[in-house]
Z-matrix of the N, CA and C atoms (Angstrom, degrees):
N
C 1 1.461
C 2 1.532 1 109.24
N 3 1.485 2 129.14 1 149.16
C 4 1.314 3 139.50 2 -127.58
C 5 2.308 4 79.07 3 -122.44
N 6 1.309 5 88.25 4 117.02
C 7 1.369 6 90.91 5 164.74
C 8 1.832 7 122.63 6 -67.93
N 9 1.184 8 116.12 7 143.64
C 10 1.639 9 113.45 8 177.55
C 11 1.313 10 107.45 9 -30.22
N 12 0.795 11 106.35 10 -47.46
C 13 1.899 12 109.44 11 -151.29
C 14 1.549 13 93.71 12 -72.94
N 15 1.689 14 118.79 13 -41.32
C 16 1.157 15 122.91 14 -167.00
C 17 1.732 16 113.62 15 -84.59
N 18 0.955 17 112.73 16 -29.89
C 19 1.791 18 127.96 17 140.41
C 20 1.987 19 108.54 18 -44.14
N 21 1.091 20 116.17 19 -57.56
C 22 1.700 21 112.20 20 -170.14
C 23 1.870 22 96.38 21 -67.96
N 24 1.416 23 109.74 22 -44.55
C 25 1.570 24 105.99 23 -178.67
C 26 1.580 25 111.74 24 -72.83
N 27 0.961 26 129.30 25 -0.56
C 28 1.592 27 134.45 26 169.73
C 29 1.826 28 111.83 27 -93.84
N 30 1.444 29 110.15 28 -36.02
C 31 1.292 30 112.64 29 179.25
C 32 1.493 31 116.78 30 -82.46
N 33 1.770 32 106.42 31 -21.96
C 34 1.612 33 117.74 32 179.73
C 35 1.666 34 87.56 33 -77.99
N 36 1.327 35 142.00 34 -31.34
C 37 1.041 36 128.24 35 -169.43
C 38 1.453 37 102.24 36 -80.86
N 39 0.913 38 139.40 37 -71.45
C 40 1.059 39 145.97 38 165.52
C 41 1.749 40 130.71 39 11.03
N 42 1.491 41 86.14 40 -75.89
C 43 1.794 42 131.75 41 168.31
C 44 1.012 43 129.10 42 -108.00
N 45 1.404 44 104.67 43 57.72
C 46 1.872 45 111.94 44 -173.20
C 47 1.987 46 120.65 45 -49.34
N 48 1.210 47 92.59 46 -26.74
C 49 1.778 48 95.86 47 171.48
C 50 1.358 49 109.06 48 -100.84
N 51 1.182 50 122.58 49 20.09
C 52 1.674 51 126.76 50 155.67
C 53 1.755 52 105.51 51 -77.44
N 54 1.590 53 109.37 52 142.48
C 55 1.333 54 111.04 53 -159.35
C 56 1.901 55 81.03 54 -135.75
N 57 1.066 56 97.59 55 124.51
C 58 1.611 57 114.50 56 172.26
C 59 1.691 58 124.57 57 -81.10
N 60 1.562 59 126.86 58 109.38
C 61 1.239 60 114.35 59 -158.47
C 62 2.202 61 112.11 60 -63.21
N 63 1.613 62 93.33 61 -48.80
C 64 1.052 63 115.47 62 146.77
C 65 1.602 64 134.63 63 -165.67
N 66 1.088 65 106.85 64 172.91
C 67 1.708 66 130.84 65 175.63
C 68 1.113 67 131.12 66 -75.26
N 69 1.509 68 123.33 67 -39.16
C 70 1.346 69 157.02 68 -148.90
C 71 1.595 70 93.80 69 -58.15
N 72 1.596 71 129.15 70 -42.87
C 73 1.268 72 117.48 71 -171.53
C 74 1.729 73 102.53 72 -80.42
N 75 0.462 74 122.72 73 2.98
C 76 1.938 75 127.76 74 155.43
C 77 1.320 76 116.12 75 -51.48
N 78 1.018 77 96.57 76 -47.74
C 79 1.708 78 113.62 77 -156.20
C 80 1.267 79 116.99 78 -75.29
N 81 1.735 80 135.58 79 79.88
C 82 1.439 81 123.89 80 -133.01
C 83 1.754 82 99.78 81 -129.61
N 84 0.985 83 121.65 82 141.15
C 85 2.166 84 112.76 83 173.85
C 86 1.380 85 111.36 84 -16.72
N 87 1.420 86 123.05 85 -53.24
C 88 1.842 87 130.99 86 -171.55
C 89 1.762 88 94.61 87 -63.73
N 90 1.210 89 138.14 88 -69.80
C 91 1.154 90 138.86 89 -155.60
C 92 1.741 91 104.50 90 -76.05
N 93 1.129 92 125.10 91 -12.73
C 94 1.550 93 134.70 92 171.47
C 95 1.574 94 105.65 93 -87.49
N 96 1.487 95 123.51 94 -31.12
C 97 1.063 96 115.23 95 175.80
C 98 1.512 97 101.33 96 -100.25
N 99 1.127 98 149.82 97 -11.73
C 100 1.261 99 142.52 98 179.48
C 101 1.244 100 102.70 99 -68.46
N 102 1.396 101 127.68 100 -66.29
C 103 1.344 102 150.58 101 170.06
C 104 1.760 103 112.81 102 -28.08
N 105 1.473 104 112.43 103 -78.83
C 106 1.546 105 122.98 104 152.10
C 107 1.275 106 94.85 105 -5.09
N 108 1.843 107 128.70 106 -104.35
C 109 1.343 108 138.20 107 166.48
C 110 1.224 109 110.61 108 -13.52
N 111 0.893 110 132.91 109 -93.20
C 112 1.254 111 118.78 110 172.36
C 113 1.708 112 144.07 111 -0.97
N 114 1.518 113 92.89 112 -29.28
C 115 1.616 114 122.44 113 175.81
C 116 1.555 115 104.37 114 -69.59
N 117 1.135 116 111.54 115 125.75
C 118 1.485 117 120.01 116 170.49
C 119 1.923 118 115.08 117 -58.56
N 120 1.302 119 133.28 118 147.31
C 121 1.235 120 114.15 119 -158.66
C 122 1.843 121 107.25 120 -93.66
N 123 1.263 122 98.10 121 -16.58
C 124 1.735 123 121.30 122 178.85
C 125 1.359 124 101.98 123 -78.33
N 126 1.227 125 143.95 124 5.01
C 127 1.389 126 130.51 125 -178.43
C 128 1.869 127 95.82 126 -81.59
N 129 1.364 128 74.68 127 155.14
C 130 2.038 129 111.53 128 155.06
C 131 1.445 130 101.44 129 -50.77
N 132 2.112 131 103.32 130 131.02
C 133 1.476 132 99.62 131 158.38
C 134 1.300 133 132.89 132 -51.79
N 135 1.039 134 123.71 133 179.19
C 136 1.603 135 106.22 134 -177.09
C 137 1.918 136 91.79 135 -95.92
N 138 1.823 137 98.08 136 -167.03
C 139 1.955 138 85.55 137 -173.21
C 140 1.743 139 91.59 138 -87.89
N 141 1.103 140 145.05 139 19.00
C 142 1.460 141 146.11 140 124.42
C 143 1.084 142 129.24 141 -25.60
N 144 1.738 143 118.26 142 -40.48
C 145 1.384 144 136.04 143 176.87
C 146 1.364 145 104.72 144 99.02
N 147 1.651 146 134.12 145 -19.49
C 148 1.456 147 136.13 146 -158.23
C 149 1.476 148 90.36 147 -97.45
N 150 1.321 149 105.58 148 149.71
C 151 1.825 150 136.76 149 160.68
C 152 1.510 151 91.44 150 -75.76
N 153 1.704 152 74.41 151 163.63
C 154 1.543 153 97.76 152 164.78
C 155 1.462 154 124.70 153 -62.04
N 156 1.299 155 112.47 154 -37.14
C 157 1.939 156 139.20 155 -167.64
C 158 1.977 157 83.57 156 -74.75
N 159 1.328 158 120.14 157 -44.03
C 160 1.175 159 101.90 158 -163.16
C 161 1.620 160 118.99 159 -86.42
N 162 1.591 161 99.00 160 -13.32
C 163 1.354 162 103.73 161 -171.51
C 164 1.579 163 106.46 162 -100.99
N 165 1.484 164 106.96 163 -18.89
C 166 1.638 165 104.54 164 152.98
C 167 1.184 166 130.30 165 -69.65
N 168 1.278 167 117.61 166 -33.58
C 169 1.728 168 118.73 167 148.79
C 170 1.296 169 125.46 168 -26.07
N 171 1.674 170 118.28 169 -76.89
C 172 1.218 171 137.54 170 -175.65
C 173 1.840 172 100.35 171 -87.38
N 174 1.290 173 110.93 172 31.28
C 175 2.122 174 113.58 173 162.35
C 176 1.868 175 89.15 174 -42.59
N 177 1.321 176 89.21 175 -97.56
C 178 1.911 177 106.05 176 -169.49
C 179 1.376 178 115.99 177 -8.66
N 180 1.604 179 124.57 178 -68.62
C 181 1.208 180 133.77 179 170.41
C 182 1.109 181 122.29 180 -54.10
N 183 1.776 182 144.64 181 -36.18
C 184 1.592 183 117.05 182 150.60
C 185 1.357 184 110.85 183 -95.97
N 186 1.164 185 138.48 184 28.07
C 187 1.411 186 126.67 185 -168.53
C 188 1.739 187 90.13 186 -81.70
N 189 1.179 188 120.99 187 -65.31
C 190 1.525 189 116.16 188 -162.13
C 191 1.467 190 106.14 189 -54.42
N 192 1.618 191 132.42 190 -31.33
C 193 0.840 192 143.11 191 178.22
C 194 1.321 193 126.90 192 -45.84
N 195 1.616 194 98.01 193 -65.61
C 196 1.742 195 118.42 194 169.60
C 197 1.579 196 109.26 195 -75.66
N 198 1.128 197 130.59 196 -3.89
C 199 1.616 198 128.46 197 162.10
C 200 1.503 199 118.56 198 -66.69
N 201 1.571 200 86.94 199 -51.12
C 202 1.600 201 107.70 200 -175.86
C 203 1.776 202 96.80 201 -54.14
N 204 1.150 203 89.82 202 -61.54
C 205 2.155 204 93.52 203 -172.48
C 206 1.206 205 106.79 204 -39.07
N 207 0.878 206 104.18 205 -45.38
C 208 2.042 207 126.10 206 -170.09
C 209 1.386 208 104.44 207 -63.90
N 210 1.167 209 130.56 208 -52.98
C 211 1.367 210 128.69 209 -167.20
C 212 1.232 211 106.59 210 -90.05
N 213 1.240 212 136.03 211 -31.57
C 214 0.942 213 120.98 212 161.37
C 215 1.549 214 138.49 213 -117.83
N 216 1.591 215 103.20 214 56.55
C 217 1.272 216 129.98 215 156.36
C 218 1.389 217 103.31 216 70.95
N 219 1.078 218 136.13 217 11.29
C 220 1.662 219 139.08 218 175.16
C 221 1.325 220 145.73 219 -98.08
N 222 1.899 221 80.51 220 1.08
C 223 1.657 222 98.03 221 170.97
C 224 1.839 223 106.25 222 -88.13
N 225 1.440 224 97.01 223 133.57
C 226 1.757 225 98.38 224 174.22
C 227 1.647 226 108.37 225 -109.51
N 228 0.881 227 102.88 226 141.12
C 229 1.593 228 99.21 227 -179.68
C 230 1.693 229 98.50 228 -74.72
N 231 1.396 230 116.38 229 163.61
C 232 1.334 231 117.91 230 -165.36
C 233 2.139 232 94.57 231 -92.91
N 234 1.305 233 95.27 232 143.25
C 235 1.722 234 94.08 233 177.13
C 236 1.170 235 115.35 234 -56.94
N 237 1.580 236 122.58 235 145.45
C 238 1.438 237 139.24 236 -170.42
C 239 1.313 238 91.71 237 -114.56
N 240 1.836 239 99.74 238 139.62
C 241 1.884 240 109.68 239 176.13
C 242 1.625 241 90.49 240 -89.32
N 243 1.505 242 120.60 241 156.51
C 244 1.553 243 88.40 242 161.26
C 245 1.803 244 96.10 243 -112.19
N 246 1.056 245 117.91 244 153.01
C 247 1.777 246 136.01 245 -176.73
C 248 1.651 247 96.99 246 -108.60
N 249 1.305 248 103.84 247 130.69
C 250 1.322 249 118.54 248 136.46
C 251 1.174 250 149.68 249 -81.08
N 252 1.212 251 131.91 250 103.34
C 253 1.837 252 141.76 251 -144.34
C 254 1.527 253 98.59 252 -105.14
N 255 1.441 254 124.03 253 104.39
C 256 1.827 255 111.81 254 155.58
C 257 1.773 256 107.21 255 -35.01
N 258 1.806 257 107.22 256 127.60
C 259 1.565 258 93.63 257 145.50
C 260 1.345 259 120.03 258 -80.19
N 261 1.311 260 119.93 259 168.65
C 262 1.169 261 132.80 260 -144.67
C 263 2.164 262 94.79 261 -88.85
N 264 1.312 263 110.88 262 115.67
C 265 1.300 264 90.69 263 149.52
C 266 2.008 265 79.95 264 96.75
N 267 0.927 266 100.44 265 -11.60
C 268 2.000 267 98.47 266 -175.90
C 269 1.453 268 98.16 267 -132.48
N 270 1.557 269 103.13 268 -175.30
C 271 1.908 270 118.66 269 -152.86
C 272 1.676 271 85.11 270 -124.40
N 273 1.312 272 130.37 271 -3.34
C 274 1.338 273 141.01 272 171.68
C 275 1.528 274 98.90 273 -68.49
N 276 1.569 275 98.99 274 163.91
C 277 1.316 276 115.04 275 162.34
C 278 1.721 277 118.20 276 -143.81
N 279 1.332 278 133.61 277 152.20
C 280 1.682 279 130.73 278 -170.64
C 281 1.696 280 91.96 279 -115.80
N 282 1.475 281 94.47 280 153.73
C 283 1.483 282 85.65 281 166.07
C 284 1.534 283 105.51 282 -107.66
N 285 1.202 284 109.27 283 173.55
C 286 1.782 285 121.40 284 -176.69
C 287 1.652 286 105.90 285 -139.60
N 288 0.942 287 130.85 286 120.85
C 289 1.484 288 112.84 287 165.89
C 290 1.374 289 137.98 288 -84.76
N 291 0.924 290 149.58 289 131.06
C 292 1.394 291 172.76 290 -135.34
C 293 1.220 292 120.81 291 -118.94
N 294 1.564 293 119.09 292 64.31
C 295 1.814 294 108.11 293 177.30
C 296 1.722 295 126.05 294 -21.16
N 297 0.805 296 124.27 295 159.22
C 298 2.011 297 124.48 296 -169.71
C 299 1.608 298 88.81 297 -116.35
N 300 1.090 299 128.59 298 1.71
C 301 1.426 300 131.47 299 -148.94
C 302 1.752 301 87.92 300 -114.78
N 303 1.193 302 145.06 301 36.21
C 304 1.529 303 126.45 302 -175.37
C 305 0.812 304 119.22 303 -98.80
């Protein structure tokens, strides 16, 4: 049996000019902690300052928190600067974005 999410990516295939109001009820404790895991353990803190090891620790304590935001549309992502980076070896430049939040 075809998970939601994997049902919404079959119907976006489907009906490419179908426009989704939202997603947000997808987004459930199992798939927040699958995901988490998912995180490589060598990464960069986030601009939070916390690891992965630390923010898998403290799952329980914001999980209901960041659901709540989530479900009901009140989480904002924090503003991105965007930077321009020389590529290496060229007269080009990429952009990268830059949380404002550090």
């Amino acid at each position: 049996m075809a998970t939601g999410l994997e049902r919404v990516a079959a119907k976006a295939r489907s009906y490419p000019k179908l426009r989704f109001t939202s997603l947000a009820h997808h987004i459930t404790p199992a798939s927040l902690c699958m995901n988490l895991n998912k995180i490589p353990h060598n990464t960069s803190p986030g601009v939070d300052g916390l690891t992965v090891e630390e923010t898998k620790k403290d799952f329980k304590r914001w999980l209901q928190q960041t659901l709540t935001s989530i479900h009901r549309q009140g989480y904002k992502a924090p503003p991105v600067k965007r930077a321009w980076i020389p590529k290496p070896g060229k007269k080009e430049k990429r952009h990268s974005g830059c949380s404002l939040h550090q």
